[in-house]
N, C-alpha and C positions, 0 to 999 in steps of 0.2 A: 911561363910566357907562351903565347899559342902564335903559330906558326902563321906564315903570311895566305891570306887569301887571294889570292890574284886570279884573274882571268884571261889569259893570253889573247884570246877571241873579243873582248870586250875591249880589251887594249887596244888590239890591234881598229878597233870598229872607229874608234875615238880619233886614235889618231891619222887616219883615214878620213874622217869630218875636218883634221885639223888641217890636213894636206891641202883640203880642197877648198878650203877657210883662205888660206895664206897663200897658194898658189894658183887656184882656180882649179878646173878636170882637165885645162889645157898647160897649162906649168906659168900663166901668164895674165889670169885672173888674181882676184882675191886682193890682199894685202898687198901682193908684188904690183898689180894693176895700182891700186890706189897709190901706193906710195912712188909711181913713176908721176902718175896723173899730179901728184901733190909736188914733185917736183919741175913739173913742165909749167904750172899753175904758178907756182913761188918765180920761176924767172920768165914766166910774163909780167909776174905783177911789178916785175923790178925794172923791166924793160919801159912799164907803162909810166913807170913813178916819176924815171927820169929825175933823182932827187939821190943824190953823194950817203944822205942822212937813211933813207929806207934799203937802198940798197945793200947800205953796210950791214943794216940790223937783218934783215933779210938772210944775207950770206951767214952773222952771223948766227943766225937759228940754222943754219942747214947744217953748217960746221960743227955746231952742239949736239943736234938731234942727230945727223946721218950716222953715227957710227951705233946711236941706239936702236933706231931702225933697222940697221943691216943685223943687226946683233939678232931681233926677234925674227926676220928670216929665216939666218943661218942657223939657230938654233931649232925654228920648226922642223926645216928640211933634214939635219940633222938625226933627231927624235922620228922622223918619218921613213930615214932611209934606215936608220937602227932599227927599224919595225920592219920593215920591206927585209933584210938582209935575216931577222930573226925570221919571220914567217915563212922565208924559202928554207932558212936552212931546218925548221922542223919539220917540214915537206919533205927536205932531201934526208932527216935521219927516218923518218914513216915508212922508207922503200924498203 
């Protein structure tokens, strides 16, 4: 069985693309942007429906989706900050 080939550098490069995918270079772009803008959008359009019937479906696509949402989030930042916390700390064993 041959052993793994990884790239610490190449890992780290990706998930650095993915930070900045899902958060923006300011923590407040990306995914986290869109998926506020998708929320401020969803209750305009409930506010505009004025309609018991849209509102409910509305509400209840948020209730379905927001915990899968948060989910791809928290798991980016996650996988980014276990990248951030590896890459200092093979910085801090180099000294």
């Amino acid at each position: 069985m041959s052993g793994w080939d990884i790239d610490p550098e190449g890992v780290g490069a990706v998930l650095h693309k993915v930070a900045d995918r899902a958060g923006g270079e300011d923590g407040e772009g990306g995914l986290v942007a869109t998926l506020k803008s998708m929320g401020e959008h969803l209750d305009y359009a409930g506010k505009c429906a004025k309609s018991f019937p849209v509102n409910t479906a509305l509400g209840e696509f948020v209730e379905h989706y927001r915990p899968q949402l948060n989910n791809m989030v928290a798991k980016t930042a996650r996988a980014c900050f276990l990248n951030r916390r590896v890459e200092w700390g093979s910085r801090w064993q180099s000294w």
